[in-house]
N, CA and C atoms as an extended XYZ file, in Angstrom:
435
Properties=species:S:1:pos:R:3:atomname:S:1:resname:S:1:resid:I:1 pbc="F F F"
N       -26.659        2.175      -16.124 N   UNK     1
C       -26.391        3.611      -16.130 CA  UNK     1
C       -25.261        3.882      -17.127 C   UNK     1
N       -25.519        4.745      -17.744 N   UNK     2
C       -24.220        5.437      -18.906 CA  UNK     2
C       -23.113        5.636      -18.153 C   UNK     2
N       -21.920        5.500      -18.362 N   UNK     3
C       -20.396        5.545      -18.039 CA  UNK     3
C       -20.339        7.185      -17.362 C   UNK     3
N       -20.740        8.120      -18.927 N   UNK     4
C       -20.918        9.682      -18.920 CA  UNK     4
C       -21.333        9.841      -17.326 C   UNK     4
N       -22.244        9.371      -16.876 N   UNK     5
C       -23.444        9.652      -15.825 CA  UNK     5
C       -22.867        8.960      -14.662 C   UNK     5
N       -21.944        8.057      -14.816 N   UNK     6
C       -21.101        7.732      -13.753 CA  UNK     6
C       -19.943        8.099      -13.570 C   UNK     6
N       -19.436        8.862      -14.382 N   UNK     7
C       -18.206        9.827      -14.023 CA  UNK     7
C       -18.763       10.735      -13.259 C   UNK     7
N       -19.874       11.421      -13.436 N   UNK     8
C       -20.669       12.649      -12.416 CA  UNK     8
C       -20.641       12.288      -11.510 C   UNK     8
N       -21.353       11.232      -11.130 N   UNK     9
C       -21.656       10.654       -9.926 CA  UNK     9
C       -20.720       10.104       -9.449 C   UNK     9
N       -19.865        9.744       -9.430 N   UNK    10
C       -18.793        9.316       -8.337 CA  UNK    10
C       -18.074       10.432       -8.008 C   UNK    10
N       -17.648       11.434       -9.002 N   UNK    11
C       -17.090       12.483       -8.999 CA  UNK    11
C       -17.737       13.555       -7.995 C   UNK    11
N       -19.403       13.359       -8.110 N   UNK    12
C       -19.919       14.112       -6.959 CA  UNK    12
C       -19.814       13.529       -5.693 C   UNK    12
N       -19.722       12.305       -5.750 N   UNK    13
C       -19.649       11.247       -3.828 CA  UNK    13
C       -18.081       11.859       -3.545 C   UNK    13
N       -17.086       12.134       -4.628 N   UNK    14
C       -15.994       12.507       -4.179 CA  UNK    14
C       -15.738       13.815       -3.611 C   UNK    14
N       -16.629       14.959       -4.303 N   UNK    15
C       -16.988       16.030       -4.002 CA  UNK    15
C       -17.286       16.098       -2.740 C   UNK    15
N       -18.186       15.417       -2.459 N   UNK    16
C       -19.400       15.850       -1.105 CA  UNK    16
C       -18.036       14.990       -0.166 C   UNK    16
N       -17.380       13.908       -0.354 N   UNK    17
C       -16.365       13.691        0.778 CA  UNK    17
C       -15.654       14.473        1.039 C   UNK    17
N       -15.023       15.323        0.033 N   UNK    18
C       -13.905       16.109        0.693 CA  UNK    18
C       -14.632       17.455        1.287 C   UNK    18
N       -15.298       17.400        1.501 N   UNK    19
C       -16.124       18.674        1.903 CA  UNK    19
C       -16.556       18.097        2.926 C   UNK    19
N       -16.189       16.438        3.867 N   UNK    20
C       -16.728       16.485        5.270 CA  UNK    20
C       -15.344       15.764        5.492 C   UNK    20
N       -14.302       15.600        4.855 N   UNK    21
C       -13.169       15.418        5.664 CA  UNK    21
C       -12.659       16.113        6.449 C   UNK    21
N       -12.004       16.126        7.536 N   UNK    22
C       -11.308       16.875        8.827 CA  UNK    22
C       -10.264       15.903        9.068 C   UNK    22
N        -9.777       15.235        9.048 N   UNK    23
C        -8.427       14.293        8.988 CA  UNK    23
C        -7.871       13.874       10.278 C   UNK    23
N        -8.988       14.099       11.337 N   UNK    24
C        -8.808       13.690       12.644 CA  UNK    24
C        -8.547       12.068       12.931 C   UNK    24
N        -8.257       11.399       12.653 N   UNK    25
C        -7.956       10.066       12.622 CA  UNK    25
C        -9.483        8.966       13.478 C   UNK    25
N       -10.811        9.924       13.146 N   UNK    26
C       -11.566        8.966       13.644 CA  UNK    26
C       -12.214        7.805       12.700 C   UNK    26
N       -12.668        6.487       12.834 N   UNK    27
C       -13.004        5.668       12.125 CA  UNK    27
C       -13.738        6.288       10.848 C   UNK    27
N       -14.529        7.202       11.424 N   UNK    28
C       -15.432        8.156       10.203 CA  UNK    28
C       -14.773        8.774        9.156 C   UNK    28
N       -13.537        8.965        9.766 N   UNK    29
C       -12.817       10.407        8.883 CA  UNK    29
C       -12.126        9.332        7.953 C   UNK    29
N       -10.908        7.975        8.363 N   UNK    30
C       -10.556        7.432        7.732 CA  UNK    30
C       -11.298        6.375        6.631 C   UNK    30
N       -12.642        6.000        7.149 N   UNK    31
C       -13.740        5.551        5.603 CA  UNK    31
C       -13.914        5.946        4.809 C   UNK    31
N       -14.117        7.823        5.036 N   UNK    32
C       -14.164        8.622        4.366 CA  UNK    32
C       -12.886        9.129        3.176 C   UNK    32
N       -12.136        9.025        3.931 N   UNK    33
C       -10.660        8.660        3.117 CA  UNK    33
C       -10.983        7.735        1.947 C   UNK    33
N       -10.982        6.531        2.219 N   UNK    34
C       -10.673        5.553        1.783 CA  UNK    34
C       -11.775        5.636        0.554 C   UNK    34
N       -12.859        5.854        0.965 N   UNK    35
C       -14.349        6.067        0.057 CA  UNK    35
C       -14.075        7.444       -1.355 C   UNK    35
N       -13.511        8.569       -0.532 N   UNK    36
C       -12.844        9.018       -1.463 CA  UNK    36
C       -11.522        8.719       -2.169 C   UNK    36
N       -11.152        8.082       -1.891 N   UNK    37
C        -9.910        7.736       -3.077 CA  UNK    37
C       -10.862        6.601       -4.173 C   UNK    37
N       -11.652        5.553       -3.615 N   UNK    38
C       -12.394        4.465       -4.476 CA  UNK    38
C       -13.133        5.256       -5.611 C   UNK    38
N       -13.905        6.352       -4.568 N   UNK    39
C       -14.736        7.394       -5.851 CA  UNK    39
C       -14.364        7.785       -7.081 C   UNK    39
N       -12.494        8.277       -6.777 N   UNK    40
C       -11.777        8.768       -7.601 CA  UNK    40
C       -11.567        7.340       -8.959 C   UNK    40
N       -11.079        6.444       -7.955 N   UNK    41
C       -10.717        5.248       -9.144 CA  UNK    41
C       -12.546        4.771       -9.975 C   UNK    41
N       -13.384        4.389       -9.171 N   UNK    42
C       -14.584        4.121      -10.238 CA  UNK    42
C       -14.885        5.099      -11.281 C   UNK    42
N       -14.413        6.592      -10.732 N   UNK    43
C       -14.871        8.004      -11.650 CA  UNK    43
C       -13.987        6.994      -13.024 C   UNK    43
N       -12.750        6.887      -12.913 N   UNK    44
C       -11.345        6.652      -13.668 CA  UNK    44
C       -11.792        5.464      -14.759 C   UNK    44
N       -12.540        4.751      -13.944 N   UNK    45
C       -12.552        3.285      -15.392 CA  UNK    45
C       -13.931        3.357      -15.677 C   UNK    45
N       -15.107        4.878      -15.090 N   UNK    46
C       -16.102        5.054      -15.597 CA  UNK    46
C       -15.592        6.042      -17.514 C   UNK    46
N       -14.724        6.866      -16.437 N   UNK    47
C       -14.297        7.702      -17.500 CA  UNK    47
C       -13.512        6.832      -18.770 C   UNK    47
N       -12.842        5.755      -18.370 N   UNK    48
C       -12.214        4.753      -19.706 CA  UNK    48
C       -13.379        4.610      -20.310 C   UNK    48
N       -14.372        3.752      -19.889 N   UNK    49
C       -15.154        3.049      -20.546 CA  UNK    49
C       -15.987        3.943      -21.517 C   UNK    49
N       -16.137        5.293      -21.071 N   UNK    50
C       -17.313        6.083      -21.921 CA  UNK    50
C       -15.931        7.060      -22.996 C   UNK    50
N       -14.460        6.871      -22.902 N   UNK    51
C       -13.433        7.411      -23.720 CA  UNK    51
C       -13.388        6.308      -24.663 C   UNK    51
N       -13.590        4.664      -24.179 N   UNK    52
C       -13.592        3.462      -25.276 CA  UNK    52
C       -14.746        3.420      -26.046 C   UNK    52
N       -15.639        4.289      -25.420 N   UNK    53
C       -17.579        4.052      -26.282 CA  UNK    53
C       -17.380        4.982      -27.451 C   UNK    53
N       -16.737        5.999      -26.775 N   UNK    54
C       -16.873        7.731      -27.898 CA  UNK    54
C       -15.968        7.522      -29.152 C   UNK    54
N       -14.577        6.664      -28.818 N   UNK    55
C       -13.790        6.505      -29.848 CA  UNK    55
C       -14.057        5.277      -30.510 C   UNK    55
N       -14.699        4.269      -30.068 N   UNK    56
C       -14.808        2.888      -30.935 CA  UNK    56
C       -13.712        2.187      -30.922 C   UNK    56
N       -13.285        1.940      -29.626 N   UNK    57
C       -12.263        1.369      -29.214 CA  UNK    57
C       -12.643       -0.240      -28.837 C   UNK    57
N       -12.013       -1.244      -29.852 N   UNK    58
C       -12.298       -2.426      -29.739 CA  UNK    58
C       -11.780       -3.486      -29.150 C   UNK    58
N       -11.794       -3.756      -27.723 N   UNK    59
C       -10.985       -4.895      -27.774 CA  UNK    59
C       -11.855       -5.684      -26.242 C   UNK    59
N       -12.360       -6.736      -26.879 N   UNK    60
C       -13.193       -7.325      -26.179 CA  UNK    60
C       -13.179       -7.959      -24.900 C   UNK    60
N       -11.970       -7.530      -24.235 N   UNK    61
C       -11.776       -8.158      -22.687 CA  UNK    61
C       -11.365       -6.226      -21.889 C   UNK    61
N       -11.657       -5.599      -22.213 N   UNK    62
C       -11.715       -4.280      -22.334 CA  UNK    62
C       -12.650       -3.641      -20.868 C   UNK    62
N       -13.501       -4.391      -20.957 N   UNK    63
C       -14.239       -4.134      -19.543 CA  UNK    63
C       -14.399       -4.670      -18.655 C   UNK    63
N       -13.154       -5.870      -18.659 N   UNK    64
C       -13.415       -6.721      -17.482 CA  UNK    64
C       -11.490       -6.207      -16.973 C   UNK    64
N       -11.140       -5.438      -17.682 N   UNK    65
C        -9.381       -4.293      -17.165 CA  UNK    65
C       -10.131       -3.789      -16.083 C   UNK    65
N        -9.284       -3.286      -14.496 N   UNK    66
C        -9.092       -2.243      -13.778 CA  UNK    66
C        -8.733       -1.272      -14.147 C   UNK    66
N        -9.433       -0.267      -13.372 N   UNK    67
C        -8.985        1.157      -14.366 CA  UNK    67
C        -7.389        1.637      -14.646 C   UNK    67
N        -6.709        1.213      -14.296 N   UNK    68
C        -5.092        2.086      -14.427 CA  UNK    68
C        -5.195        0.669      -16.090 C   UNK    68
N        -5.721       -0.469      -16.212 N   UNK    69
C        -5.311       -1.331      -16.997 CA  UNK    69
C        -5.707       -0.824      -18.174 C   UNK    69
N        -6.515       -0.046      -18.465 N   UNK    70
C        -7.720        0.321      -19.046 CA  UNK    70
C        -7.149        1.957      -19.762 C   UNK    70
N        -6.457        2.690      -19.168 N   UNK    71
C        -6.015        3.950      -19.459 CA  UNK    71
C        -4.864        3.527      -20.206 C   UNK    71
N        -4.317        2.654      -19.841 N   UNK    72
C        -2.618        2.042      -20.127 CA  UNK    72
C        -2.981        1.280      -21.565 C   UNK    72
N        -4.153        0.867      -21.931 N   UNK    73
C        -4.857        0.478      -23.361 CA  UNK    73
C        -5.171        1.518      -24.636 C   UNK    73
N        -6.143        2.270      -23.514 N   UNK    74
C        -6.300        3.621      -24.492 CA  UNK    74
C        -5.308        4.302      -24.608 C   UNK    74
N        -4.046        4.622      -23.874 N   UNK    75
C        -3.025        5.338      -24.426 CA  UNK    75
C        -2.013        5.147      -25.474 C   UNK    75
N        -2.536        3.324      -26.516 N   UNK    76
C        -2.515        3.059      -27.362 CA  UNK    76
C        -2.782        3.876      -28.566 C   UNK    76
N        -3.512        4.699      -28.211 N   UNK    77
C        -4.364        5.135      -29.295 CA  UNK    77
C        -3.758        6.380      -29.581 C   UNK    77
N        -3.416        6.857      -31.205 N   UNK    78
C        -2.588        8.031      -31.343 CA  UNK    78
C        -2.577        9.146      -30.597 C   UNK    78
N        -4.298        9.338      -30.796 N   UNK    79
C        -4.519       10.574      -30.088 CA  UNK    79
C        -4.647       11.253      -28.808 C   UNK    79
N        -4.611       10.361      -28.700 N   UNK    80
C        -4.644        9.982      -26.727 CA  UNK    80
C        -3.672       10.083      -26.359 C   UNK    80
N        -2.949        9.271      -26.856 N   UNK    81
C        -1.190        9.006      -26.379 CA  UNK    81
C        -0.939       10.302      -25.336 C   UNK    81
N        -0.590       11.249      -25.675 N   UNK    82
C         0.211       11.975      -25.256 CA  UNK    82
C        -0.258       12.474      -23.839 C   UNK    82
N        -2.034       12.541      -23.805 N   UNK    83
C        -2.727       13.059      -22.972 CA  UNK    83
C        -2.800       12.083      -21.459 C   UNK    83
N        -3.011       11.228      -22.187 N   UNK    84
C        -2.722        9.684      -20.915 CA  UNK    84
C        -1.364        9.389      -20.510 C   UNK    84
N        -0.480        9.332      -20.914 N   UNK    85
C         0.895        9.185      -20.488 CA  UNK    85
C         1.510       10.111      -19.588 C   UNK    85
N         0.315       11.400      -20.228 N   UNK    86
C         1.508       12.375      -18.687 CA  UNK    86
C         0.776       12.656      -17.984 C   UNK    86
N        -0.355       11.625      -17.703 N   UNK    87
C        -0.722       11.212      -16.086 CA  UNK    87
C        -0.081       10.444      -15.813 C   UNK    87
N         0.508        9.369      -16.230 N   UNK    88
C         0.639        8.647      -15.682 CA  UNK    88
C         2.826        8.780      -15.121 C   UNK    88
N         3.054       10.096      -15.591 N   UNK    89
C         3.922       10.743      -14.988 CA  UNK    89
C         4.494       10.311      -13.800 C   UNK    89
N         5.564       10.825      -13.158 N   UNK    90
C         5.991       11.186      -11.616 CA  UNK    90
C         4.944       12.433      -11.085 C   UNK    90
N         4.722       13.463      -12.180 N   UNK    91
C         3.509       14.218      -11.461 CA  UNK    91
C         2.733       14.500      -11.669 C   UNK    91
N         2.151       13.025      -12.506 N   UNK    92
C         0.800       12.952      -13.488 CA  UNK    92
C        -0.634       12.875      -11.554 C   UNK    92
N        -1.708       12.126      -12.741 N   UNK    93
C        -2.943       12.053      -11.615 CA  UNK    93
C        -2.809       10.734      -11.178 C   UNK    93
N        -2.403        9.407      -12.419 N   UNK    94
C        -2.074        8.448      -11.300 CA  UNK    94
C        -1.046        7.925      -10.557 C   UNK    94
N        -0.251        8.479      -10.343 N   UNK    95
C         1.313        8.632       -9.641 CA  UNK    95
C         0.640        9.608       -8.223 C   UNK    95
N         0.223       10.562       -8.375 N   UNK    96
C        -0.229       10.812       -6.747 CA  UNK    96
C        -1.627       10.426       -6.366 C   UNK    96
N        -2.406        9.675       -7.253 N   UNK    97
C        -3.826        8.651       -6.625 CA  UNK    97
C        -2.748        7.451       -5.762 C   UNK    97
N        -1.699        7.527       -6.962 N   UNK    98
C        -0.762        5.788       -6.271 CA  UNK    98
C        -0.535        6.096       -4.879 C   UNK    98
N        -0.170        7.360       -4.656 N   UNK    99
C         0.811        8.541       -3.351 CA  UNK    99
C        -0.545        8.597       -2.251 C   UNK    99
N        -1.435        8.946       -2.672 N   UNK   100
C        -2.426        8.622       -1.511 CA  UNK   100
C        -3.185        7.856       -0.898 C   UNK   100
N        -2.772        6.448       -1.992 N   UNK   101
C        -3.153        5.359       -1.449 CA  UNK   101
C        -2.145        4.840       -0.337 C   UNK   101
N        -0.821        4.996       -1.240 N   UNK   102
C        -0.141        4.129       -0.243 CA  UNK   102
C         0.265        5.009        1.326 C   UNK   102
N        -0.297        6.315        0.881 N   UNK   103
C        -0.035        7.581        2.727 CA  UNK   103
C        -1.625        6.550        3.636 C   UNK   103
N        -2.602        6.328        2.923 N   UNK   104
C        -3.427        5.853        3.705 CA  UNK   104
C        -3.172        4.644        4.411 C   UNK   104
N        -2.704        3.729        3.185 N   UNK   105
C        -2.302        1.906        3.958 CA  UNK   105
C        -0.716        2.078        5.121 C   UNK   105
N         0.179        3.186        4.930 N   UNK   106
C         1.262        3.299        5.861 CA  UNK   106
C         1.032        4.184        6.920 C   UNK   106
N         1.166        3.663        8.117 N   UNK   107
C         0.683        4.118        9.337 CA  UNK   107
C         1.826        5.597        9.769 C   UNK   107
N         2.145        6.939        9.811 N   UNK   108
C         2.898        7.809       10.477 CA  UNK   108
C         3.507        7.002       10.997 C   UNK   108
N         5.175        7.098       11.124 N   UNK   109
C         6.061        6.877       11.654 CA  UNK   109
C         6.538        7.476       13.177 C   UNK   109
N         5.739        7.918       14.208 N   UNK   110
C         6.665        8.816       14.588 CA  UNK   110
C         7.990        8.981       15.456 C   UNK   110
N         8.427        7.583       15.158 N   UNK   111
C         9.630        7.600       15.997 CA  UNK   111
C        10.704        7.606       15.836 C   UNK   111
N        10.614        8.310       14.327 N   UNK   112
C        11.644        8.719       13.349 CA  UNK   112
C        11.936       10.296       13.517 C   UNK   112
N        12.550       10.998       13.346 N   UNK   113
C        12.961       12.328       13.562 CA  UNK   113
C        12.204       13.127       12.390 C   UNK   113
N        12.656       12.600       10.784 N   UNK   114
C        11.834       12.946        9.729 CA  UNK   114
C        10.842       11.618        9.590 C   UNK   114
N         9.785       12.294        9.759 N   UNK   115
C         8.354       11.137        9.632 CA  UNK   115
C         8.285       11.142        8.161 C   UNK   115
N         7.465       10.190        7.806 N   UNK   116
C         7.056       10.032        6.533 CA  UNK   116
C         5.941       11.127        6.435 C   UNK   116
N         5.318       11.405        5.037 N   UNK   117
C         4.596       12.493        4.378 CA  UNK   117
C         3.144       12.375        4.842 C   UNK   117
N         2.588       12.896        5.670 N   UNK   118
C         0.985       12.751        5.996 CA  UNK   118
C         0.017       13.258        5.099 C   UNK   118
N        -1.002       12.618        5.272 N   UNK   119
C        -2.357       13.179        4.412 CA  UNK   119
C        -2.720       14.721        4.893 C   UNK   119
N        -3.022       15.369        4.116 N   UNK   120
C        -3.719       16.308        3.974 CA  UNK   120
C        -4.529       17.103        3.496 C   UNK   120
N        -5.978       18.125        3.798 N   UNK   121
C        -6.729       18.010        2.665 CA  UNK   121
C        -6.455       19.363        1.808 C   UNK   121
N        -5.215       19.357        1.612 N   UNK   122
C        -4.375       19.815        0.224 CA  UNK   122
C        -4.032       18.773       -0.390 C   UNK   122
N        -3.602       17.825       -0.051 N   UNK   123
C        -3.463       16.186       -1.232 CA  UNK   123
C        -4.568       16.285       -1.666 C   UNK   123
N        -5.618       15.950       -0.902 N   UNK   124
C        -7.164       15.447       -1.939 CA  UNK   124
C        -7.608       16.498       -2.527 C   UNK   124
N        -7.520       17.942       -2.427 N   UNK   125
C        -7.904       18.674       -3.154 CA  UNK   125
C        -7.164       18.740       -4.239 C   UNK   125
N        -5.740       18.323       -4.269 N   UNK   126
C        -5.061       18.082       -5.740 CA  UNK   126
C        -4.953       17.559       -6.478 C   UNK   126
N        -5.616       16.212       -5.662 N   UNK   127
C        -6.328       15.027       -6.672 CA  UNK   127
C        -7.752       15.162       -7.361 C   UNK   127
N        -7.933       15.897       -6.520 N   UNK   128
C        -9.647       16.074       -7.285 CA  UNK   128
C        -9.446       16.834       -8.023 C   UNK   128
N        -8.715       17.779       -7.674 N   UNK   129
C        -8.400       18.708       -8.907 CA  UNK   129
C        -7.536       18.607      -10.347 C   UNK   129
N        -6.713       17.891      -10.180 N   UNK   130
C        -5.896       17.003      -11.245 CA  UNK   130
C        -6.702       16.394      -11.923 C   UNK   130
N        -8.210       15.640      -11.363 N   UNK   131
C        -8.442       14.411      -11.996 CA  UNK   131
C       -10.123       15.546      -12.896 C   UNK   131
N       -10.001       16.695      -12.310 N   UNK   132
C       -11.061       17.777      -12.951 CA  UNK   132
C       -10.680       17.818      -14.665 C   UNK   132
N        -9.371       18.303      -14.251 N   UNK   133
C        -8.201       18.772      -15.475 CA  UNK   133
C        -8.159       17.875      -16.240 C   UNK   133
N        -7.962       16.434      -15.854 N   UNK   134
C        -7.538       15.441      -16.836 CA  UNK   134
C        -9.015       15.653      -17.688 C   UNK   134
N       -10.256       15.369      -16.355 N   UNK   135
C       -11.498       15.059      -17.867 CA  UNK   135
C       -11.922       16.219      -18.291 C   UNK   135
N       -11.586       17.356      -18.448 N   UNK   136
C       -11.674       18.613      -19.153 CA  UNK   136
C       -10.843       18.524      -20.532 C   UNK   136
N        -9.756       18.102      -20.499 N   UNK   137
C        -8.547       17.804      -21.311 CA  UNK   137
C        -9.060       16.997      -22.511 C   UNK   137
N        -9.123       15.850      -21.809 N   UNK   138
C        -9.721       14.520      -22.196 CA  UNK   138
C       -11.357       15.232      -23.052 C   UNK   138
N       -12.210       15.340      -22.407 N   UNK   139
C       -13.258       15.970      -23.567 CA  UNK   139
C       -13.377       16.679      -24.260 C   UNK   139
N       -12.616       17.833      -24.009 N   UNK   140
C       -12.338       19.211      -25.069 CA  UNK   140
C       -11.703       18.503      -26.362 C   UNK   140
N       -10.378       17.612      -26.091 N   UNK   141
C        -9.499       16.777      -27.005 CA  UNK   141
C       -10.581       15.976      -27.905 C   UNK   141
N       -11.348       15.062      -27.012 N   UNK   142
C       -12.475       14.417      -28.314 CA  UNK   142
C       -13.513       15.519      -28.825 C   UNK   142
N       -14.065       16.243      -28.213 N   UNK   143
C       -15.013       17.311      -29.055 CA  UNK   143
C       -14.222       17.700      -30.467 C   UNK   143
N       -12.585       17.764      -30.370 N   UNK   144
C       -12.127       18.862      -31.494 CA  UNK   144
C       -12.135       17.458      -32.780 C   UNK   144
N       -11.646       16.315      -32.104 N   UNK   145
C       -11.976       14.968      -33.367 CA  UNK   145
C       -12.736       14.997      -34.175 C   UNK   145
C-alpha cells in the first residue's frame, strides 16, 4: 500500500476512535486509548516515508528508523527544517503525543492533594488536531517546491 494511502487510513482508525472514546476506565475504553495514540504514530512514519518518496530523500537505513527517528532525519533537510522542529517543540505535536503517552502508562495519583494531569478527550482532540495541521503544512509546503 502507498505511504499517501496509509496516512488516510490510520488517520481514519484514529478518527473513528476518538469518536467512541468515553474515558471511563473500562478495558475497552483504555485499548482504545492506546490504539489511538499507535494510529497517530503509524499515520507519523507513514507520513515520513511518503515526505522521503516526494523529496528524494536518500539514505538507505531510512525505513527501518521509528517514526520520531525518521522526522529528526528529514528535518535535515533545508526546507523542512523549520516545519519539523517546531513540532518537535515544548508545544509542538511530538512533545504532547510524548504527554499522552506517558498520562496513559502513569496510573492517577490520588493520594496526592494535586494529582497528576488526566486524559481527556480535549487532549486527543488536540492531537488529532495538531497532527491535521502538521500534514496540511507539510503538503501545502511541498506543493509550493
Amino acid at each position: 500500500m502507498d505511504p499517501k494511502e496509509l496516512v488516510n487510513l490510520y488517520l481514519d482508525i484514529a478518527d473513528s476512535l476518538l469518536s467512541k472514546l468515553v474515558l471511563n476506565n473500562s478495558k475497552d475504553d483504555d485499548s482504545d486509548q492506546y490504539l489511538f495514540v499507535l494510529s497517530i504514530e503509524q499515520s507519523l512514519n507513514s507520513l515520513a516515508d511518503s515526505i522521503a518518496a516526494s523529496i528524494n530523500f536518500n539514505n538507505s537505513d531510512f525505513s527501518s528508523y521509528e517514526y520520531q527517528k525518521k522526522w529528526i532525519e528529514l528535518s535535515s533537510n533545508s526546507f523542512l527544517e523549520n516545519i519539523i522542529k517546531n513540532e518537535f517543540s515544548p508545544n509542538g505535536l511530538f512533545n504532547d503525543l510524548k504527554q499522552v503517552k506517558k498520562m496513559l502508562h502513569e496510573p492517577v495519583n490520588d493520594s496526592i492533594i494535586v494529582s497528576n494531569e488526566t486524559l481527556s478527550l480535549k487532549k486527543f482532540n488536540l492531537l488529532l488536531n495538531r497532527y491535521k495541521e502538521f500534514i496540511i503544512i507539510l503538503r501545502k509546503s511541498l506543493e509550493e517546491c
